[in-house]
N, C-alpha and C positions, 0 to 999 in steps of 0.2 A: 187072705181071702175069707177065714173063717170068721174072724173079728167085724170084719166088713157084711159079713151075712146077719150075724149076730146085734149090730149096734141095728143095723136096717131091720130087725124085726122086731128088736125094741122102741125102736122109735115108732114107726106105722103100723104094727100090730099089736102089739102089747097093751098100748095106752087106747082105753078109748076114745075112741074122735083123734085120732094121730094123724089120722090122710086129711082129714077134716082140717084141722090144725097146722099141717103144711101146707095146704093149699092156699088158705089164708095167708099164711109168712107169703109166698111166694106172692099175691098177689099184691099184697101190703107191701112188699119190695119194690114190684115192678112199677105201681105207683109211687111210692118214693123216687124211685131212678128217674123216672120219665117226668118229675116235677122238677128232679133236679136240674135237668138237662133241658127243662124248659127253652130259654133262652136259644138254645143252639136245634133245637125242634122247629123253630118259630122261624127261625134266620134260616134255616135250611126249608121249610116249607113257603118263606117268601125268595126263595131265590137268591139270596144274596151274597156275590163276592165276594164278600166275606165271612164267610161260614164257618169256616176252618179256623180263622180268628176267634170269632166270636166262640168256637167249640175249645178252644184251646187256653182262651180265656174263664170259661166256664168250668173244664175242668182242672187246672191249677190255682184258679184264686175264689170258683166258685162256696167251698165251703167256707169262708168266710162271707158276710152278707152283704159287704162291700160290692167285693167282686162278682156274688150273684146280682144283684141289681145292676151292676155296670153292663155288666153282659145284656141283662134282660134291656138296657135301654139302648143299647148298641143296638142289639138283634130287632128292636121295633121304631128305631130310626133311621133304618138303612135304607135303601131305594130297591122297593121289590119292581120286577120285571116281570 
């Protein structure tokens, strides 16, 4: 616990702009994540049967760009309801 108190006040207080500087990480992640997962965003906000496909697609073959575009053209050629 003391190590864990220790790294946590070097990181956010010690350095100036630390809270500054994660909050950015964190935001710059969560747009990452949410670009990556594009495809399965898109298929699940049109509705579509196959979502869970298209999500399971997106996350095993997405990091390659193959398989993110495949996704991404599955997810916007589907039949939204």
């Amino acid at each position: 616990m003391r190590y864990i108190r220790a790294a946590a006040k070097t990181l956010l207080w010690r350095i100036p702009g630390g809270i500054v500087q994660t909050t950015m990480f964190l935001v710059a992640f969560a747009i990452g994540l949410s670009w990556y997962f594009a495809p399965a965003l898109i298929a699940a906000s049109r509705r579509d049967p196959n979502t869970s496909a298209i999500f399971t697609l997106n996350l095993l073959l997405g990091w390659s760009v193959i398989g993110w575009v495949l996704a991404m053209k599955r997810a916007w050629s589907s039949i939204s309801y």
